[in-house]
mmCIF file of the protein (N, C-alpha, C, O) and its ligand, coordinates in Angstrom:
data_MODEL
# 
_entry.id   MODEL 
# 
loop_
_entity.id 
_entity.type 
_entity.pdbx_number_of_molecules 
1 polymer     1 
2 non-polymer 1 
# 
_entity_poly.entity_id                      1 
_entity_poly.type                           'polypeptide(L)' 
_entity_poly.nstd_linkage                   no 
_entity_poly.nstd_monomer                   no 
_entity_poly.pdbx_seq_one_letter_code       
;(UNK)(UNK)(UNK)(UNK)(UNK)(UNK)(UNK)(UNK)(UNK)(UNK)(UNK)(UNK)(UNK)(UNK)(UNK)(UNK)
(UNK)(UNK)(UNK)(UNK)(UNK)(UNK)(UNK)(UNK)(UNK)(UNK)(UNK)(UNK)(UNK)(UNK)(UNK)(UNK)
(UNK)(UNK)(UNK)(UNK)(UNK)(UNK)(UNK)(UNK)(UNK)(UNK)(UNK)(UNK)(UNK)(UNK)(UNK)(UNK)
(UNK)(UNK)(UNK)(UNK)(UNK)(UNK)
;
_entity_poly.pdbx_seq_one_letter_code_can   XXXXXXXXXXXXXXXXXXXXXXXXXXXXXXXXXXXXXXXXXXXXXXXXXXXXXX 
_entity_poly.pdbx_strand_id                 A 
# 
loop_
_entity_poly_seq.entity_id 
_entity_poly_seq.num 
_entity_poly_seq.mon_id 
_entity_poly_seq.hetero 
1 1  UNK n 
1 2  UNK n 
1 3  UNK n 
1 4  UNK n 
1 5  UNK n 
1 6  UNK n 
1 7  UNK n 
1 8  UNK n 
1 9  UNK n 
1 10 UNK n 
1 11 UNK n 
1 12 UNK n 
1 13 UNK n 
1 14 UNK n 
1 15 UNK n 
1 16 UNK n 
1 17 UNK n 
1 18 UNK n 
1 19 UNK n 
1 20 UNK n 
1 21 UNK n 
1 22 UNK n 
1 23 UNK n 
1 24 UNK n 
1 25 UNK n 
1 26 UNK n 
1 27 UNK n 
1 28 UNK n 
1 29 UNK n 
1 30 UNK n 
1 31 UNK n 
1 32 UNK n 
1 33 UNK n 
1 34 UNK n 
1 35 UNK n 
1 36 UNK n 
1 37 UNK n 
1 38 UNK n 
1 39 UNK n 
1 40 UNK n 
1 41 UNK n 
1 42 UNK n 
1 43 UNK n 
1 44 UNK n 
1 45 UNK n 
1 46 UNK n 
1 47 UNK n 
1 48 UNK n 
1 49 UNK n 
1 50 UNK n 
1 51 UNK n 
1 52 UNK n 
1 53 UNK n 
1 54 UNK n 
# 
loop_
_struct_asym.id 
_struct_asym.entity_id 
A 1 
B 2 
# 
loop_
_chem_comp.id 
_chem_comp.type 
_chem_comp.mon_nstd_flag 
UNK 'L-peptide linking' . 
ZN  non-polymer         . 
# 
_pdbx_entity_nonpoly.entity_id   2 
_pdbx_entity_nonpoly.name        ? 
_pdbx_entity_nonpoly.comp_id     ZN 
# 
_pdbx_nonpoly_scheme.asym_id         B 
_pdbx_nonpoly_scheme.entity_id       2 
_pdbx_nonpoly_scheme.mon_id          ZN 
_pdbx_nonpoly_scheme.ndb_seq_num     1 
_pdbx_nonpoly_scheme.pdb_seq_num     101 
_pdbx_nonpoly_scheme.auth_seq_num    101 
_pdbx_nonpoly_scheme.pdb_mon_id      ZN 
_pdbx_nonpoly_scheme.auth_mon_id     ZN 
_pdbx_nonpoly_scheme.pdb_strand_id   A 
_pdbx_nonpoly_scheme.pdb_ins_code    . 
# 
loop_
_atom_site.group_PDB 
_atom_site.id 
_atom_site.type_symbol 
_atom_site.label_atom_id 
_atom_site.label_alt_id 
_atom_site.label_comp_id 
_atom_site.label_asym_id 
_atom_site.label_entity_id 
_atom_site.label_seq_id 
_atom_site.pdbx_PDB_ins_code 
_atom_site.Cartn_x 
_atom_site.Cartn_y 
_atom_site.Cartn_z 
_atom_site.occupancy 
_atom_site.B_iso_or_equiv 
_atom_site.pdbx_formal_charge 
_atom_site.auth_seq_id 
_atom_site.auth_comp_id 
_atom_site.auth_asym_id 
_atom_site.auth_atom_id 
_atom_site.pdbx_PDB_model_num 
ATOM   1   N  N  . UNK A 1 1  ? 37.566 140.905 120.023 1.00 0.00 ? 1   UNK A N  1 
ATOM   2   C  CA . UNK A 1 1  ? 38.958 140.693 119.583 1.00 0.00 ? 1   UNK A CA 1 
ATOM   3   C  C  . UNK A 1 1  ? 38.981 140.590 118.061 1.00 0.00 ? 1   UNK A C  1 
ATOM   4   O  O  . UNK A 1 1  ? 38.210 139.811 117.499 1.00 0.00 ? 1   UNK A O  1 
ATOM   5   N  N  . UNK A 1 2  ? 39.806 141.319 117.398 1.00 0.00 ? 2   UNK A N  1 
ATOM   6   C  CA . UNK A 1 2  ? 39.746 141.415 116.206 1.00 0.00 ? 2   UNK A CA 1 
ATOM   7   C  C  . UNK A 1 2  ? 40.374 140.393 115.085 1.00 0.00 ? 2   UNK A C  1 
ATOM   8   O  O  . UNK A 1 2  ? 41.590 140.396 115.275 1.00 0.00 ? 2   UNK A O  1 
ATOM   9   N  N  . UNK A 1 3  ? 40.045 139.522 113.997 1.00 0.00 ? 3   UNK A N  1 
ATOM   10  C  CA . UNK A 1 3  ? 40.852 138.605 113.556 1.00 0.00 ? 3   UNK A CA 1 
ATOM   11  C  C  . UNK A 1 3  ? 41.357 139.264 112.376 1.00 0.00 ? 3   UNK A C  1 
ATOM   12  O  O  . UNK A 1 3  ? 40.874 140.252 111.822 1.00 0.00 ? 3   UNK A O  1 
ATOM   13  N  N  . UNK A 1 4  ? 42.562 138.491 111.998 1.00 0.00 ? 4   UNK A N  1 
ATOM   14  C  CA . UNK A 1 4  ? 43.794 138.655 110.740 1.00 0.00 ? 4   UNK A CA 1 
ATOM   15  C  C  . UNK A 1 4  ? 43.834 137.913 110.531 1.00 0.00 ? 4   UNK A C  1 
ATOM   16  O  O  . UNK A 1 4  ? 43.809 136.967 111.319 1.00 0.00 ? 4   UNK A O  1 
ATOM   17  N  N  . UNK A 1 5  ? 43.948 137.822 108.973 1.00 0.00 ? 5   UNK A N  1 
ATOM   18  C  CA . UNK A 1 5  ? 44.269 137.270 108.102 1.00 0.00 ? 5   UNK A CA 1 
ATOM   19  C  C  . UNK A 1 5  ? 46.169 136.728 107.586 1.00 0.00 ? 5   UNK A C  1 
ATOM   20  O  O  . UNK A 1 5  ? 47.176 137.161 107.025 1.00 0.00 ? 5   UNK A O  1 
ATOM   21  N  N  . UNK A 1 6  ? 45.851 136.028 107.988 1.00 0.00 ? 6   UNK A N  1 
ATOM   22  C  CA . UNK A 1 6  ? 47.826 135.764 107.304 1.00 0.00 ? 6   UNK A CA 1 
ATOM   23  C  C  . UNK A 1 6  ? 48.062 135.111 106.299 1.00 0.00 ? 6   UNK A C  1 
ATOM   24  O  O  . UNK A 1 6  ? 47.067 134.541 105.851 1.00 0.00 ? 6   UNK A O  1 
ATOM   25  N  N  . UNK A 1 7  ? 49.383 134.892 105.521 1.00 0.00 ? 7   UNK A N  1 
ATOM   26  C  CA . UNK A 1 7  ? 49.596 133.822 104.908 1.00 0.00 ? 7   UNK A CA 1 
ATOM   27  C  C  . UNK A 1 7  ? 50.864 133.758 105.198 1.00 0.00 ? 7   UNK A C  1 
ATOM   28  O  O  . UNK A 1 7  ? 51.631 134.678 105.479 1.00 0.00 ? 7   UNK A O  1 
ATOM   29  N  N  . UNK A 1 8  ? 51.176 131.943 105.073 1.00 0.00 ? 8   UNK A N  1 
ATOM   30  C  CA . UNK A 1 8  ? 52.461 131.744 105.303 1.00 0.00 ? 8   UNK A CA 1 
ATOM   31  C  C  . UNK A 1 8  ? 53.218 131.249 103.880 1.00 0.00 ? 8   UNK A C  1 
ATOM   32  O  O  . UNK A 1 8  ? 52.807 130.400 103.088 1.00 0.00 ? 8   UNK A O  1 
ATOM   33  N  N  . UNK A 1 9  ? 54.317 131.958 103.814 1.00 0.00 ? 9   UNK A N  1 
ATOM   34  C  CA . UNK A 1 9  ? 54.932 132.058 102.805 1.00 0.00 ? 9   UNK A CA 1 
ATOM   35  C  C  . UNK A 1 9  ? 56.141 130.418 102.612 1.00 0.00 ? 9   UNK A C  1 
ATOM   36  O  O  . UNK A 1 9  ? 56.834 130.041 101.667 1.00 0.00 ? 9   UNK A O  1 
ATOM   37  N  N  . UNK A 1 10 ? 55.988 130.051 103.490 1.00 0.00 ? 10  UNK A N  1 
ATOM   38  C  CA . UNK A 1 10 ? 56.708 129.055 103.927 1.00 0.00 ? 10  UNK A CA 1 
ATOM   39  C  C  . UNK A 1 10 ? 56.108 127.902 102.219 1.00 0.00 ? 10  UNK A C  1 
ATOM   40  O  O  . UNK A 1 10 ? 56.712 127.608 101.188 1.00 0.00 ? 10  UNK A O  1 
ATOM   41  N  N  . UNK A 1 11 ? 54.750 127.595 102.705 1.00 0.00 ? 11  UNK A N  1 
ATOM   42  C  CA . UNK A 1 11 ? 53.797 126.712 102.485 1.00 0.00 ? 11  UNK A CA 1 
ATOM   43  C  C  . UNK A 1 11 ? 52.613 127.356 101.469 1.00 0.00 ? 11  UNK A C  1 
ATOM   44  O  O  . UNK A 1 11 ? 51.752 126.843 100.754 1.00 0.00 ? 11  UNK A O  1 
ATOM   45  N  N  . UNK A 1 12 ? 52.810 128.040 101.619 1.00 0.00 ? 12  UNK A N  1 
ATOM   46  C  CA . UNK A 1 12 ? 51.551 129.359 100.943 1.00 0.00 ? 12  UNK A CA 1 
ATOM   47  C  C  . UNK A 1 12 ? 50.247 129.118 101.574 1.00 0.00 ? 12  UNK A C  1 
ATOM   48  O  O  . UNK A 1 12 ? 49.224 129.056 100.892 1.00 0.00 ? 12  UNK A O  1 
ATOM   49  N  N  . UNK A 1 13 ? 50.245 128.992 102.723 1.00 0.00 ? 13  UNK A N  1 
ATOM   50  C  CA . UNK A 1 13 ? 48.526 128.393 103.249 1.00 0.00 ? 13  UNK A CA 1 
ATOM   51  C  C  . UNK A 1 13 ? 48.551 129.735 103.954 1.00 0.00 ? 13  UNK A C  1 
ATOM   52  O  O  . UNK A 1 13 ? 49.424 130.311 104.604 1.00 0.00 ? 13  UNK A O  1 
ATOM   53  N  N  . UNK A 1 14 ? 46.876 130.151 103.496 1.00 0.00 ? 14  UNK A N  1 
ATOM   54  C  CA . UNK A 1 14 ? 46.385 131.457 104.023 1.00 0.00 ? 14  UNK A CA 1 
ATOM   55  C  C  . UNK A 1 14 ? 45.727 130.930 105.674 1.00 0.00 ? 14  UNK A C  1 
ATOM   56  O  O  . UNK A 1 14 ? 45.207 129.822 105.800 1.00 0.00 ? 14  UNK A O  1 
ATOM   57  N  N  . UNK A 1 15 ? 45.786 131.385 106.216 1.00 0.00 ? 15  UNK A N  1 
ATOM   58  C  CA . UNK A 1 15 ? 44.682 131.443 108.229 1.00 0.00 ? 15  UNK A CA 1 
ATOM   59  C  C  . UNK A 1 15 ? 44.602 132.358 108.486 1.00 0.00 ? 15  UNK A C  1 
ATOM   60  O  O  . UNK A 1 15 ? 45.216 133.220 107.857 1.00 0.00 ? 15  UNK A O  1 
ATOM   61  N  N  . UNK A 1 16 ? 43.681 132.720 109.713 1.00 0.00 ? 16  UNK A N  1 
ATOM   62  C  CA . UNK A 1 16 ? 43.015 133.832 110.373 1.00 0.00 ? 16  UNK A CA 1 
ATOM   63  C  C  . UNK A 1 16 ? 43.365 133.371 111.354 1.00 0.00 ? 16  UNK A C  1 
ATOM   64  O  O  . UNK A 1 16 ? 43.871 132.257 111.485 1.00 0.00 ? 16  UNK A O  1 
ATOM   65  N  N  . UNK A 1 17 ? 43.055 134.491 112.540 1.00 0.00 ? 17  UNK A N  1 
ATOM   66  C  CA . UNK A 1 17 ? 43.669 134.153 113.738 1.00 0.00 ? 17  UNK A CA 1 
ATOM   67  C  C  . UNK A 1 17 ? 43.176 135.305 114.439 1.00 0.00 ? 17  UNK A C  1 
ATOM   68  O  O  . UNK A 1 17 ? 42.866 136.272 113.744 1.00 0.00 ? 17  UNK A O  1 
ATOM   69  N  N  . UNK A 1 18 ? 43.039 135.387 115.729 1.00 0.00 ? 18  UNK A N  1 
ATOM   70  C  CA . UNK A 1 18 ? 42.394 136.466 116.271 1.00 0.00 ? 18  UNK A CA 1 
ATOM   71  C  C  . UNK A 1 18 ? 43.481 137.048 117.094 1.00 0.00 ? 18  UNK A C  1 
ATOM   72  O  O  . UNK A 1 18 ? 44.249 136.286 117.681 1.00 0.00 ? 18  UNK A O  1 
ATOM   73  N  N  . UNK A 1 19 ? 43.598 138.211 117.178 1.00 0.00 ? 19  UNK A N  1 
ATOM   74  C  CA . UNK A 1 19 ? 44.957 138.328 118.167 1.00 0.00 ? 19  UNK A CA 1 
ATOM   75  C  C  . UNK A 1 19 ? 44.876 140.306 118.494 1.00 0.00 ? 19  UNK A C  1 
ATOM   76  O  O  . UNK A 1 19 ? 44.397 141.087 117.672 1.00 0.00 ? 19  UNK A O  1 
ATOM   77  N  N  . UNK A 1 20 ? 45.389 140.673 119.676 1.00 0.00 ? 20  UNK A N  1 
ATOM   78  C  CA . UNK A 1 20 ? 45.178 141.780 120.287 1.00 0.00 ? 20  UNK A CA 1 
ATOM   79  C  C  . UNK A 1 20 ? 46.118 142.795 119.284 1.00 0.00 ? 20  UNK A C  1 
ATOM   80  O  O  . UNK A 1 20 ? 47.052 142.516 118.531 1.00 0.00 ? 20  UNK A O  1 
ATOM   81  N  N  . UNK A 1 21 ? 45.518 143.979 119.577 1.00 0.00 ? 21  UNK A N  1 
ATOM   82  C  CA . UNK A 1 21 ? 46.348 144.869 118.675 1.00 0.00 ? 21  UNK A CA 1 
ATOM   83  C  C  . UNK A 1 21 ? 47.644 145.209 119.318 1.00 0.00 ? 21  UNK A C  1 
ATOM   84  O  O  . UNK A 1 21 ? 48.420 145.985 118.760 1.00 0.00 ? 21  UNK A O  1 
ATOM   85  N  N  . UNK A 1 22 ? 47.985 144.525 120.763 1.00 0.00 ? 22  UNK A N  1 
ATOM   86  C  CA . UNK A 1 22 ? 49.443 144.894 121.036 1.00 0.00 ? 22  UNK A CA 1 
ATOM   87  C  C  . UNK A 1 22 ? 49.879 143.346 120.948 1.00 0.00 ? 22  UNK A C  1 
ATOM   88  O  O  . UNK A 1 22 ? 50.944 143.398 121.563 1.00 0.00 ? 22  UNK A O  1 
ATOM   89  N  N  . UNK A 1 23 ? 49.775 142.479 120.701 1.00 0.00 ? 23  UNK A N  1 
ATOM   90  C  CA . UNK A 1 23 ? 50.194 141.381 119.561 1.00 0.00 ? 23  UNK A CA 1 
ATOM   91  C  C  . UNK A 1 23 ? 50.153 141.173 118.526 1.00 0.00 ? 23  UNK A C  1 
ATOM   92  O  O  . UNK A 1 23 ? 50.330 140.133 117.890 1.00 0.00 ? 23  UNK A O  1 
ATOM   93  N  N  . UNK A 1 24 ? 49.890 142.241 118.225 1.00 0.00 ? 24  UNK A N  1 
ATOM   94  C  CA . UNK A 1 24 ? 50.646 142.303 116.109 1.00 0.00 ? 24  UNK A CA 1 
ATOM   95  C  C  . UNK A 1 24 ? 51.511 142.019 115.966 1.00 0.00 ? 24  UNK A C  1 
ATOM   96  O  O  . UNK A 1 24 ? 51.835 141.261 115.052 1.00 0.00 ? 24  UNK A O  1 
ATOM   97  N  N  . UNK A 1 25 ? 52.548 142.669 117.104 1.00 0.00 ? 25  UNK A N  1 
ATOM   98  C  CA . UNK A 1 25 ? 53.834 142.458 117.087 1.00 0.00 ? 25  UNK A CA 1 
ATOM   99  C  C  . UNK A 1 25 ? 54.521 140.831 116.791 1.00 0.00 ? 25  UNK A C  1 
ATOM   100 O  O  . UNK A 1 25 ? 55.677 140.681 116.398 1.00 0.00 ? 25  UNK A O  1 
ATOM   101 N  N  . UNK A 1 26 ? 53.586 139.708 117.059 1.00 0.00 ? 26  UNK A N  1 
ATOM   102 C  CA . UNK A 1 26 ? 54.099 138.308 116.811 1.00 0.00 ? 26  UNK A CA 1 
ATOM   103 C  C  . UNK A 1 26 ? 52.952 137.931 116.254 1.00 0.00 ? 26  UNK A C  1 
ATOM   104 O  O  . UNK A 1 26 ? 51.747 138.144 116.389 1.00 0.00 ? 26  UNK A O  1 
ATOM   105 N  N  . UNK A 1 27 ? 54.001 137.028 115.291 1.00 0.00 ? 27  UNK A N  1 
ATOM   106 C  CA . UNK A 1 27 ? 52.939 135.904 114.298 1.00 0.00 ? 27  UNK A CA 1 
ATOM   107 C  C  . UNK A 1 27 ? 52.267 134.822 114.772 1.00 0.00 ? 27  UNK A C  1 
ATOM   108 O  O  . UNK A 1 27 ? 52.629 134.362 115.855 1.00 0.00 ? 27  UNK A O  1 
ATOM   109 N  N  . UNK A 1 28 ? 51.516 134.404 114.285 1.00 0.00 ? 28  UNK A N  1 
ATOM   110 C  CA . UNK A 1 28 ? 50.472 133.397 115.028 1.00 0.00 ? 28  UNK A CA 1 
ATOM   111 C  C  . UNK A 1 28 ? 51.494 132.532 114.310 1.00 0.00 ? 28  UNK A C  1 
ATOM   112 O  O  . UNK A 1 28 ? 51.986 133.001 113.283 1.00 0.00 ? 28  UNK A O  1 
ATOM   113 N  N  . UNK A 1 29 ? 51.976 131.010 114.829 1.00 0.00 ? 29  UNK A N  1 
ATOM   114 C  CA . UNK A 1 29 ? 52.882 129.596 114.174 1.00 0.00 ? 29  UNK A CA 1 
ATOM   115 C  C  . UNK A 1 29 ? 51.748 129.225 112.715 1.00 0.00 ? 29  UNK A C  1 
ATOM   116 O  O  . UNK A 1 29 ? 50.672 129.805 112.865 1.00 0.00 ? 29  UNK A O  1 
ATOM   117 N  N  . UNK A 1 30 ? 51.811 128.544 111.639 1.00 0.00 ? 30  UNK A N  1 
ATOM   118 C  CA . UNK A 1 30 ? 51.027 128.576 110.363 1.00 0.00 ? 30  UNK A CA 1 
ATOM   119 C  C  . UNK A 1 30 ? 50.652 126.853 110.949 1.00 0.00 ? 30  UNK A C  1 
ATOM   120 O  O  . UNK A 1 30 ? 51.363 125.927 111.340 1.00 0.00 ? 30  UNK A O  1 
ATOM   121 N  N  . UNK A 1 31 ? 49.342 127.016 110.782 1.00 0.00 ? 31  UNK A N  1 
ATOM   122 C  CA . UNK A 1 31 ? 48.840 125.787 110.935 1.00 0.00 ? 31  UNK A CA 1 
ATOM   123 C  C  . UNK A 1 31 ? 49.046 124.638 110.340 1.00 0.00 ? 31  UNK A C  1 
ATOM   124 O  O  . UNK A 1 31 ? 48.749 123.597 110.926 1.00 0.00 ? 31  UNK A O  1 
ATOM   125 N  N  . UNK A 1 32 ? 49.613 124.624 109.017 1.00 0.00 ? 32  UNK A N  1 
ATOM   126 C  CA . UNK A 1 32 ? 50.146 123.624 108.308 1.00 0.00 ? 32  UNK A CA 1 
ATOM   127 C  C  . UNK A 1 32 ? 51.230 123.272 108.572 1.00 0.00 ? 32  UNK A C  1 
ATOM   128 O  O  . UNK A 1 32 ? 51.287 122.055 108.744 1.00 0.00 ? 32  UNK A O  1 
ATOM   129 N  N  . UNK A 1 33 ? 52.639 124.063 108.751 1.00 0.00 ? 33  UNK A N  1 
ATOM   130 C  CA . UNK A 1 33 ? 53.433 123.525 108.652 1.00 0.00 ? 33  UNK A CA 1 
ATOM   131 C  C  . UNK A 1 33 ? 53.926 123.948 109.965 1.00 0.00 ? 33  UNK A C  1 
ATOM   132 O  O  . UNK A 1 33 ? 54.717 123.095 110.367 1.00 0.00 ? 33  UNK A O  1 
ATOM   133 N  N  . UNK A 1 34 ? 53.758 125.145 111.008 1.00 0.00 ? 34  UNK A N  1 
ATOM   134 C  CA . UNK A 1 34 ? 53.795 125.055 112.368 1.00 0.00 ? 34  UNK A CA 1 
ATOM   135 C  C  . UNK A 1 34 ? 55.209 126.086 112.774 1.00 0.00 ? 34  UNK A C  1 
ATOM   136 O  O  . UNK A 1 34 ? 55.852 126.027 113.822 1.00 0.00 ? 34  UNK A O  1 
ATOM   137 N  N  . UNK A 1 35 ? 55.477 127.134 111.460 1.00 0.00 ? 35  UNK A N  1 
ATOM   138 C  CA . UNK A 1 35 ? 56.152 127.731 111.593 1.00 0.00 ? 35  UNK A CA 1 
ATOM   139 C  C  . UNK A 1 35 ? 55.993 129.302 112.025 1.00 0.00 ? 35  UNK A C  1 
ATOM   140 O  O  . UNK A 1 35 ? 54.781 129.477 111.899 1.00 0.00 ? 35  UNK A O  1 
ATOM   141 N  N  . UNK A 1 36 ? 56.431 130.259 112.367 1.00 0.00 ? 36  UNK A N  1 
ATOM   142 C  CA . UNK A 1 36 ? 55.960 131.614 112.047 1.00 0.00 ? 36  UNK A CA 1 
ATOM   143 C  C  . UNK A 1 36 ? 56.910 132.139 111.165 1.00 0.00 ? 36  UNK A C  1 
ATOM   144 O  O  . UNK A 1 36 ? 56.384 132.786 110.260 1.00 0.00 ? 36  UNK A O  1 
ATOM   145 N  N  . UNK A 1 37 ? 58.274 132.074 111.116 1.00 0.00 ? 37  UNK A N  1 
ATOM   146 C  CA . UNK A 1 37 ? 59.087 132.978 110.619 1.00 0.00 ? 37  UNK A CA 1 
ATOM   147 C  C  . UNK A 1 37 ? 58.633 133.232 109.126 1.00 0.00 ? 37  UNK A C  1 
ATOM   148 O  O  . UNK A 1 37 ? 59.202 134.184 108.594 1.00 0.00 ? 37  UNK A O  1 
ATOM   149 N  N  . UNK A 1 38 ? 57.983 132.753 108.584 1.00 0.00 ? 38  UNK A N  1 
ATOM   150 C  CA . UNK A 1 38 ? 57.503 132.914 107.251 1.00 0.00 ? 38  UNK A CA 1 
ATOM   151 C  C  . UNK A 1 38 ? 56.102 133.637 107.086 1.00 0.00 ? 38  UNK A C  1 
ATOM   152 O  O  . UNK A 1 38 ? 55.586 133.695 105.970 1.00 0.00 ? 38  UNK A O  1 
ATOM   153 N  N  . UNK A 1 39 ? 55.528 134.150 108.125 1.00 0.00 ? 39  UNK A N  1 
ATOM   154 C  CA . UNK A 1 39 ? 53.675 134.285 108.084 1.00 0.00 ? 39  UNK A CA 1 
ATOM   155 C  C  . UNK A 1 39 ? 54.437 135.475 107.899 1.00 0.00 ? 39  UNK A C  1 
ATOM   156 O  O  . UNK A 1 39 ? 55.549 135.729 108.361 1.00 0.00 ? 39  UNK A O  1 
ATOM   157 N  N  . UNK A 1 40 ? 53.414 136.456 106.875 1.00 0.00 ? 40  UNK A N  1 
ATOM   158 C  CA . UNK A 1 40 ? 52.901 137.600 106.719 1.00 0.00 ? 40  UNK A CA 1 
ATOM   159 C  C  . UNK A 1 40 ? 51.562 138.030 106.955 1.00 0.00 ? 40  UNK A C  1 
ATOM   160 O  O  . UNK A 1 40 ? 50.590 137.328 106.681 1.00 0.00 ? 40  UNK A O  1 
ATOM   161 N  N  . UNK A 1 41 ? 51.495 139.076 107.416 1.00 0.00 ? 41  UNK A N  1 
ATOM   162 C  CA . UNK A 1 41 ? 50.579 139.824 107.885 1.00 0.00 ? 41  UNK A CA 1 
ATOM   163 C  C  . UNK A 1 41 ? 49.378 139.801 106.061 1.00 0.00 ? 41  UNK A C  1 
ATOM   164 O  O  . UNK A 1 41 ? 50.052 139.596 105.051 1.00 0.00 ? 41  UNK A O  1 
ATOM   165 N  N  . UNK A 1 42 ? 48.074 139.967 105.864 1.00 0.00 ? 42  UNK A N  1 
ATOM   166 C  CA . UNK A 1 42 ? 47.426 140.398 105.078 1.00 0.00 ? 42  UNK A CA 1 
ATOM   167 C  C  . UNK A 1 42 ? 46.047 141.202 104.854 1.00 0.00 ? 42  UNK A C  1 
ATOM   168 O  O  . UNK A 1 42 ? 44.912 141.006 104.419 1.00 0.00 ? 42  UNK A O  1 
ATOM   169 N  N  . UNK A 1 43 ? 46.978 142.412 105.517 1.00 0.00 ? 43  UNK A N  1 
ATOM   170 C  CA . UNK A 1 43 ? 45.471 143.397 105.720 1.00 0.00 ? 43  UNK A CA 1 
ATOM   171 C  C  . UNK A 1 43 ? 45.370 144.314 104.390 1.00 0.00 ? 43  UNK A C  1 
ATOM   172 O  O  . UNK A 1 43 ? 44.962 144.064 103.256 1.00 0.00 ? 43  UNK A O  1 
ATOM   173 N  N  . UNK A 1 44 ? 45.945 145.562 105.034 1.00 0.00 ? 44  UNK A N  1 
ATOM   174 C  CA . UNK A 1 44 ? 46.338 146.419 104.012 1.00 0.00 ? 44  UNK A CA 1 
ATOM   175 C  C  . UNK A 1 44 ? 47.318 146.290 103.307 1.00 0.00 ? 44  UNK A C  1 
ATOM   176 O  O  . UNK A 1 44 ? 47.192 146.862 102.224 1.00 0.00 ? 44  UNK A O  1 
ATOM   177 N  N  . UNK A 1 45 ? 48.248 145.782 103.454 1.00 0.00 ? 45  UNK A N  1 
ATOM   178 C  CA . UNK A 1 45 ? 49.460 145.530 103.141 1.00 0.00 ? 45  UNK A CA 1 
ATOM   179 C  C  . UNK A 1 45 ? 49.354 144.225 102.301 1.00 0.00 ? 45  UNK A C  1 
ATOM   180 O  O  . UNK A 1 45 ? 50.224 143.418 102.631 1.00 0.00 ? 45  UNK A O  1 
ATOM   181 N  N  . UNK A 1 46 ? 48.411 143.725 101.161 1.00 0.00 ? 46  UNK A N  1 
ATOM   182 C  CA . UNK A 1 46 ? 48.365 142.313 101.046 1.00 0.00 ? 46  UNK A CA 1 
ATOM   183 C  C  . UNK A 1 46 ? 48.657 142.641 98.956  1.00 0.00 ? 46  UNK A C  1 
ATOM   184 O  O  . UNK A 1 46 ? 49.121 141.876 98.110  1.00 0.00 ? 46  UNK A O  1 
ATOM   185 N  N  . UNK A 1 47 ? 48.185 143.928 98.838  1.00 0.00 ? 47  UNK A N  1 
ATOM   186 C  CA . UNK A 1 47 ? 48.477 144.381 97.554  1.00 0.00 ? 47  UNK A CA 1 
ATOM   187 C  C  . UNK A 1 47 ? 50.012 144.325 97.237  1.00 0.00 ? 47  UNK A C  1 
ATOM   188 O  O  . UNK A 1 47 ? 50.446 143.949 96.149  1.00 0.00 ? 47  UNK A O  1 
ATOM   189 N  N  . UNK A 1 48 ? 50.820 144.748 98.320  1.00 0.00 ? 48  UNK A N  1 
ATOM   190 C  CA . UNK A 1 48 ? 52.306 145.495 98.457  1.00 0.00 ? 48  UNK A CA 1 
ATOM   191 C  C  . UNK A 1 48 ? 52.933 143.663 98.426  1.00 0.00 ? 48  UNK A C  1 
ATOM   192 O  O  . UNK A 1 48 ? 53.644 143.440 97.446  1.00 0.00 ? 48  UNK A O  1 
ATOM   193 N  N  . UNK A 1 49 ? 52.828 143.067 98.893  1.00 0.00 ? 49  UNK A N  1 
ATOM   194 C  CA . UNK A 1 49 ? 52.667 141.944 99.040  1.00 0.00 ? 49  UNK A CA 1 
ATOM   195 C  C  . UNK A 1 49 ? 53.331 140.837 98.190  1.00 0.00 ? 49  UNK A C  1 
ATOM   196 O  O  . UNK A 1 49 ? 54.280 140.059 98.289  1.00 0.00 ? 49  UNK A O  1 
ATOM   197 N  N  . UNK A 1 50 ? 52.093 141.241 97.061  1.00 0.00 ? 50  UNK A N  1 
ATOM   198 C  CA . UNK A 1 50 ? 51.914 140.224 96.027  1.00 0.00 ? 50  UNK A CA 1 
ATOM   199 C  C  . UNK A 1 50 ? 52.729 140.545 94.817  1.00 0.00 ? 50  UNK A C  1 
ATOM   200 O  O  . UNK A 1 50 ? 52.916 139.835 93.829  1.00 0.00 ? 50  UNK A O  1 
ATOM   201 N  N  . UNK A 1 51 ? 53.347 142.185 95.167  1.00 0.00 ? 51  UNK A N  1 
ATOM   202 C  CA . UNK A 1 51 ? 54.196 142.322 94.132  1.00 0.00 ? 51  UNK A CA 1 
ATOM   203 C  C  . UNK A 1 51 ? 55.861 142.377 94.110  1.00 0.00 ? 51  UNK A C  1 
ATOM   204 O  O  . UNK A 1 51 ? 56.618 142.669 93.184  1.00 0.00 ? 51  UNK A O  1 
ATOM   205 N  N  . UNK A 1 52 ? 56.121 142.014 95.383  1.00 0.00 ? 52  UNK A N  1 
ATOM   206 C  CA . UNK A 1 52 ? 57.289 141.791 96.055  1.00 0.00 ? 52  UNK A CA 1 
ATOM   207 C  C  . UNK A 1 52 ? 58.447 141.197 94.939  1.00 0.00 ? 52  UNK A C  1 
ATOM   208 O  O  . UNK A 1 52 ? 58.191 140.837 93.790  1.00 0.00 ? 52  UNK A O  1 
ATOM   209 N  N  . UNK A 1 53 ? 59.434 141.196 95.423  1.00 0.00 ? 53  UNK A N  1 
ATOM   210 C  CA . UNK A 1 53 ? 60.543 140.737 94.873  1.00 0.00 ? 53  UNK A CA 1 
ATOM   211 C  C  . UNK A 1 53 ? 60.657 138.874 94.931  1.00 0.00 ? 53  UNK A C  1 
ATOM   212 O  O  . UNK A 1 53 ? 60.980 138.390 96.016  1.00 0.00 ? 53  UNK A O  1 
ATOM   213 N  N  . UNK A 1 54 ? 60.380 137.909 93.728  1.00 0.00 ? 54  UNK A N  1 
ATOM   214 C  CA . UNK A 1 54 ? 60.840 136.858 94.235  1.00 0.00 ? 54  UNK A CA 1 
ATOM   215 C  C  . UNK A 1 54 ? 62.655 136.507 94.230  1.00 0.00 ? 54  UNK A C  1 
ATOM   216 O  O  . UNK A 1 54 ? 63.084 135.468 94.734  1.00 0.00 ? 54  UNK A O  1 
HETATM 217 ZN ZN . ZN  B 2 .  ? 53.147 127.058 106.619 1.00 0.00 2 101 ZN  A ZN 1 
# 
């Protein structure tokens, strides 16, 4: 089972998490603060990311 990397934007705390490739589709909850709606994904997409709009 393959793990990802997230961060939650909520809190800014980065986790890993192991999860199936037809559950990409949902965020793992962020261990700190116990939310998902804020986790981003940080694979390939972690460059695109960091330059986002605040
Ligand atoms: Zn959080």
């Amino acid at each position: 089972m393959p793990m990802y990397e997230f961060l939650c934007q909520a809190c800014r705390k980065r986790f890993e998490a192991f999860q199936h490739l037809e559950e990409r589709v949902h965020r793992p909850p962020c261990p700190r603060c116990g939310s998902a709606r804020r986790v981003e994904h940080l694979i390939s997409s972690f460059y695109a990311k960091t330059s986002r709009k605040a």
